[in-house]
C-alpha atoms as an extended CHARMM CRD file, in Angstrom:
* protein
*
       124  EXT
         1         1  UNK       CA             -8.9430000000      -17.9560000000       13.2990000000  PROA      1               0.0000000000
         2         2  UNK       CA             -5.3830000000      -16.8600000000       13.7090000000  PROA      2               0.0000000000
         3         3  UNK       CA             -4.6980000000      -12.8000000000       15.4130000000  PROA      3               0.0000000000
         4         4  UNK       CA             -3.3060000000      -12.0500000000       11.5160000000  PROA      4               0.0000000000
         5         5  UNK       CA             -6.2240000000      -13.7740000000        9.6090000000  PROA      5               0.0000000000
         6         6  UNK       CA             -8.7880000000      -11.8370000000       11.7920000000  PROA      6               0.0000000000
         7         7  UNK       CA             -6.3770000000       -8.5480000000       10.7680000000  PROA      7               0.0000000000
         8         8  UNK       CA             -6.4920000000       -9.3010000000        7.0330000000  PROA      8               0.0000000000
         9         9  UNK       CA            -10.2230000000       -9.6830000000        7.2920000000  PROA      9               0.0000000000
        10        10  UNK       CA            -10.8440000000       -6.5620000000        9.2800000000  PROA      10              0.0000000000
        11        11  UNK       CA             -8.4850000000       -4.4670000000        6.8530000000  PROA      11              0.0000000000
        12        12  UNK       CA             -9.7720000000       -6.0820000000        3.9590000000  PROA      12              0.0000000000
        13        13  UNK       CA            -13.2950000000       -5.6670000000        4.5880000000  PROA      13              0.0000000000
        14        14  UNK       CA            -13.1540000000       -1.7340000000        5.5910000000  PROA      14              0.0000000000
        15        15  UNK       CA            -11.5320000000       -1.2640000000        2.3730000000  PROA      15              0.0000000000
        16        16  UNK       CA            -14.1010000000       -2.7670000000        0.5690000000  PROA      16              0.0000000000
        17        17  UNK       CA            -16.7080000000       -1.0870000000        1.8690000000  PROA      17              0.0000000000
        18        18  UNK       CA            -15.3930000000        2.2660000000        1.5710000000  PROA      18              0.0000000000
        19        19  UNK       CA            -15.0270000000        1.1480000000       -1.9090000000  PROA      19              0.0000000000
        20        20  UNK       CA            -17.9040000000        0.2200000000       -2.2680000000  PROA      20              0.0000000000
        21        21  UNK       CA            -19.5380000000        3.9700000000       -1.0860000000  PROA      21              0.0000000000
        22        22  UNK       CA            -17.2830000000        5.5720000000       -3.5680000000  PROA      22              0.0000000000
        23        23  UNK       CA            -19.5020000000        2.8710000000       -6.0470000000  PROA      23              0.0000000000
        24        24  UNK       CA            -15.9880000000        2.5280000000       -8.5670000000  PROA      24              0.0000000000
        25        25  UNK       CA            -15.5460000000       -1.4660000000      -10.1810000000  PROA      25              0.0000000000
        26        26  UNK       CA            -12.9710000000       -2.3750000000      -12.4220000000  PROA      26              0.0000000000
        27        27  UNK       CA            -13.5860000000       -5.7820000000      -14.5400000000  PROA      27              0.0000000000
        28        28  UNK       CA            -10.6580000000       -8.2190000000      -14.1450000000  PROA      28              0.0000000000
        29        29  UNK       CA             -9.2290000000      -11.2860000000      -16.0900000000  PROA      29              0.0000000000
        30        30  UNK       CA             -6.6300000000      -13.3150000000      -15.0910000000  PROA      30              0.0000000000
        31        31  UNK       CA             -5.3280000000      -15.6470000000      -16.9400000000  PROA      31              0.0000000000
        32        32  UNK       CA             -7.7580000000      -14.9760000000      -20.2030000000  PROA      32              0.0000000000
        33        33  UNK       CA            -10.3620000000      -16.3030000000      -17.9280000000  PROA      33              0.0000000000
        34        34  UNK       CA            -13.4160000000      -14.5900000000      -17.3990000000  PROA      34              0.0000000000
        35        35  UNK       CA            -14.1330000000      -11.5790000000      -15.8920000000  PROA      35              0.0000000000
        36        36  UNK       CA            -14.4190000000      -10.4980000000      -12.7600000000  PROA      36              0.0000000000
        37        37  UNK       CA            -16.1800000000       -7.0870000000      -11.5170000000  PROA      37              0.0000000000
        38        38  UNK       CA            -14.1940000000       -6.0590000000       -8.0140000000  PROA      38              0.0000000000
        39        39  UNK       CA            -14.6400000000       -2.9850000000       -5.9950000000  PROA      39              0.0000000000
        40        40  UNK       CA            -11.4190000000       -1.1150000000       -6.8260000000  PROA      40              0.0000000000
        41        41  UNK       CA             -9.5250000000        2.7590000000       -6.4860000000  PROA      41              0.0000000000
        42        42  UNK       CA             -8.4790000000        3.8380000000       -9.8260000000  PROA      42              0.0000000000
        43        43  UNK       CA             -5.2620000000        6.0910000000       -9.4010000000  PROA      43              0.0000000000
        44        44  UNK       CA             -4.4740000000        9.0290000000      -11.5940000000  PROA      44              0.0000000000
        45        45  UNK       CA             -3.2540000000        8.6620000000      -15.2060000000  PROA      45              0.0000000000
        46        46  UNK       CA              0.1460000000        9.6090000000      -15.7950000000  PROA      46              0.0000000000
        47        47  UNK       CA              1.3290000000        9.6410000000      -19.7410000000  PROA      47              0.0000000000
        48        48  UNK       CA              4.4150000000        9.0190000000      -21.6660000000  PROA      48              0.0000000000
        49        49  UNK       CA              4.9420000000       10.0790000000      -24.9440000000  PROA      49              0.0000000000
        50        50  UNK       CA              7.7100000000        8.4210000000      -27.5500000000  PROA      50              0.0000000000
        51        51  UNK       CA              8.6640000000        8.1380000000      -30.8810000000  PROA      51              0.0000000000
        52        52  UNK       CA              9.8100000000        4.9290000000      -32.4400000000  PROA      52              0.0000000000
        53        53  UNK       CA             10.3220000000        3.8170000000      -36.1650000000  PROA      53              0.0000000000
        54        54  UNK       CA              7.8790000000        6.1170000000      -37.7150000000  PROA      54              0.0000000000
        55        55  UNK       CA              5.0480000000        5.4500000000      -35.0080000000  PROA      55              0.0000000000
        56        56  UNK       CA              3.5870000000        8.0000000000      -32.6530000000  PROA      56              0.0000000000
        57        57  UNK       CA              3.4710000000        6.0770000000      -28.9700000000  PROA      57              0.0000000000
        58        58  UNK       CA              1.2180000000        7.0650000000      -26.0720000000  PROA      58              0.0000000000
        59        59  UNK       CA              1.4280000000        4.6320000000      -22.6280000000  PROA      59              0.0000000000
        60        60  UNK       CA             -0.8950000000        5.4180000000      -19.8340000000  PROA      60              0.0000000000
        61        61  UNK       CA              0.0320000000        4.4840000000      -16.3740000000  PROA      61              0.0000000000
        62        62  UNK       CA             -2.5100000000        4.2230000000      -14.1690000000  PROA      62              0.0000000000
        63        63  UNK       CA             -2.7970000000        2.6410000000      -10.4730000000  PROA      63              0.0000000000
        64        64  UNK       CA             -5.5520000000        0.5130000000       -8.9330000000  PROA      64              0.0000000000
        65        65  UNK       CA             -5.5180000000       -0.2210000000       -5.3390000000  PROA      65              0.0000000000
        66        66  UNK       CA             -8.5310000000       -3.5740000000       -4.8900000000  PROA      66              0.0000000000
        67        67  UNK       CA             -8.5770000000       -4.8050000000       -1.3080000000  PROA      67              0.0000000000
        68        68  UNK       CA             -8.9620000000       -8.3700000000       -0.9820000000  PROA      68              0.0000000000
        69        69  UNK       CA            -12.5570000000       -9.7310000000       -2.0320000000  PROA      69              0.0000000000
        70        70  UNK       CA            -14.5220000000      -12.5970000000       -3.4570000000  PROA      70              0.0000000000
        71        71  UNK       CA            -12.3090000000      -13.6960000000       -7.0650000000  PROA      71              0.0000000000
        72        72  UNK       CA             -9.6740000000      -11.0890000000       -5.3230000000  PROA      72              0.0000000000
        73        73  UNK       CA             -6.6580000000      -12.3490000000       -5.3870000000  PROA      73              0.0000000000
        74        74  UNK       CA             -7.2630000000      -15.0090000000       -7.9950000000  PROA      74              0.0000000000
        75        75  UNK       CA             -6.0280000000      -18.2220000000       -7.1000000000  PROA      75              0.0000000000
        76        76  UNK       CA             -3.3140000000      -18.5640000000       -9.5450000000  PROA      76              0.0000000000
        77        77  UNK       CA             -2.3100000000      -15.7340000000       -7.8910000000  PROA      77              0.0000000000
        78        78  UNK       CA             -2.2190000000      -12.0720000000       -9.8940000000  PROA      78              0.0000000000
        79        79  UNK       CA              0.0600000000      -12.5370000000      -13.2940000000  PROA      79              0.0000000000
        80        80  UNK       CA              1.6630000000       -9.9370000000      -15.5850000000  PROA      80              0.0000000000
        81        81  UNK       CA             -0.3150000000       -9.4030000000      -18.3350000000  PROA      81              0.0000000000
        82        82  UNK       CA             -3.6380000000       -9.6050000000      -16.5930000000  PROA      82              0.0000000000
        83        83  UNK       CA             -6.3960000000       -7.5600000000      -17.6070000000  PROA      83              0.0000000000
        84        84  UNK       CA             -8.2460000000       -4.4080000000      -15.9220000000  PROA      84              0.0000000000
        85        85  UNK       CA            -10.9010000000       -2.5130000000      -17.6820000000  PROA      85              0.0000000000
        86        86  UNK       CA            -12.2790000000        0.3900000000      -16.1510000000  PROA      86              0.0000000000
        87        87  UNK       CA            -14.0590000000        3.3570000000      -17.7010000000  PROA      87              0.0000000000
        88        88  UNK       CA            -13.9790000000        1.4920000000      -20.7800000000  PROA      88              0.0000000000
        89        89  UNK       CA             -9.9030000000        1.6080000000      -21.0970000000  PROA      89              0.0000000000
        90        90  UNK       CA             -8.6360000000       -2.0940000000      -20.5890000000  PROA      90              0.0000000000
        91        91  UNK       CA             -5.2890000000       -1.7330000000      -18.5330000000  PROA      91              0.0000000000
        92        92  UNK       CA             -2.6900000000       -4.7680000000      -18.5750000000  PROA      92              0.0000000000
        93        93  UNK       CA             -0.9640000000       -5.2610000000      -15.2010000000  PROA      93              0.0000000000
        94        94  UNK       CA              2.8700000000       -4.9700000000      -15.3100000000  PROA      94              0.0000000000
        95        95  UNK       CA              3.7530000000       -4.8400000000      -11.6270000000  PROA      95              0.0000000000
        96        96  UNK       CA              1.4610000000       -6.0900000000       -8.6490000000  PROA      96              0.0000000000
        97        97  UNK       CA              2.1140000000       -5.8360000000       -4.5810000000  PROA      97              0.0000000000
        98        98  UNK       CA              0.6810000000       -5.9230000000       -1.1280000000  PROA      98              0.0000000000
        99        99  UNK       CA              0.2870000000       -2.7730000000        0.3610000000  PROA      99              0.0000000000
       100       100  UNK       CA             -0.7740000000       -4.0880000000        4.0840000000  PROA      100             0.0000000000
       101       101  UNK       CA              2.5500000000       -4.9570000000        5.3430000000  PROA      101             0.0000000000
       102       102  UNK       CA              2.2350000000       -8.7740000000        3.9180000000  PROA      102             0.0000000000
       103       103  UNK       CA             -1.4010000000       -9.0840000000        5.3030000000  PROA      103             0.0000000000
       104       104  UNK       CA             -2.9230000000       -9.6390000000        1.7740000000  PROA      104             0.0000000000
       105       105  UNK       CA             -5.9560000000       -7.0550000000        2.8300000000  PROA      105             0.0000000000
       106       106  UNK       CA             -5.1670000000       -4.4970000000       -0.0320000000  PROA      106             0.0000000000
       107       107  UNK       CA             -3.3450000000       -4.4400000000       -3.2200000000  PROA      107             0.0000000000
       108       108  UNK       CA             -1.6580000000       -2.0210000000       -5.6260000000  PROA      108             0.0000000000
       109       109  UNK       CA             -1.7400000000       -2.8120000000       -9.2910000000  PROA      109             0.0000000000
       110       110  UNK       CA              0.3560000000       -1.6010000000      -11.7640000000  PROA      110             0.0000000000
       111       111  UNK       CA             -0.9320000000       -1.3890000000      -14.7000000000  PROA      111             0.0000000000
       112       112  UNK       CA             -0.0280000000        0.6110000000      -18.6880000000  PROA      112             0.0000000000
       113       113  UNK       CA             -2.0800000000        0.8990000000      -21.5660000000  PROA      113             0.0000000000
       114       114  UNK       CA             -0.5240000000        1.7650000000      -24.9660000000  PROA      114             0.0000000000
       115       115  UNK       CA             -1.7660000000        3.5050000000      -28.1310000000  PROA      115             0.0000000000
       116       116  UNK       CA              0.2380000000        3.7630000000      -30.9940000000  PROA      116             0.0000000000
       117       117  UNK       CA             -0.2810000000        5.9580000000      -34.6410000000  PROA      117             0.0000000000
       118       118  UNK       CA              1.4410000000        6.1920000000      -37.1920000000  PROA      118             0.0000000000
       119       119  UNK       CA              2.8170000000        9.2260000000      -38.6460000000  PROA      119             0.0000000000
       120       120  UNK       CA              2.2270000000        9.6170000000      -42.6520000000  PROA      120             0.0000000000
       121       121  UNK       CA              4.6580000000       12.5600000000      -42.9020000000  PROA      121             0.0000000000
       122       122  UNK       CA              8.2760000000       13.6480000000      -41.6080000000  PROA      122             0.0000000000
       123       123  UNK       CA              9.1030000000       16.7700000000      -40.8910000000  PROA      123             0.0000000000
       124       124  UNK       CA             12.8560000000       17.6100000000      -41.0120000000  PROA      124             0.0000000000
């Protein structure tokens, strides 16, 4: 085992565990396959609010750092459009990176969720 694959493992691991104390899991799919429960940090919500062709718009940003894990990263790698459910809220990942200086021990996840209404009157 190389110097960096000991690294990764040692990073990845210490993560996990103190994870793992703080007892949070998110569920993830990649790929529409099935899910996955990892050991995960959910980040703080942030919201945007917009209006767009007579609908109301609401889309929730919300962070998730997972260290590296069993099923973590997949093996297709992480996509776009991959799923994270937490707290019953499923998040869809928009933008994905490694956070360990390119030792793939912990991740940052991107990731929106988006509710929409529609508004039955206008006000002028």
């Amino acid at each position: 085992m190389s110097v960096r694959d000991e690294f990764q493992s040692v990073a990845a691991n210490a993560a996990k565990e103190i994870l793992e104390l703080l007892g949070d899991t998110v569920s993830y799919t990649n790929r529409n396959a099935s899910a996955v429960t990892l050991s995960a940090h959910p980040g703080a919500e942030s919201t945007d609010l917009s209006f767009e062709m007579g609908h109301d718009a609401e889309t929730i940003a919300r962070p998730f750092l997972i260290p590296k894990q069993t099923n973590f990263p997949p093996a297709n790698g992480v996509n776009i459009g991959d799923g994270i459910t937490f707290d019953n809220k499923t998040y869809r990942v928009e933008l994905w990176r490694d956070i360990s200086g390119g030792y793939g021990a912990l991740f940052r996840l991107e990731c929106v969720r988006t509710r929409t209404a529609t508004i039955g009157v206008m006000h002028q």
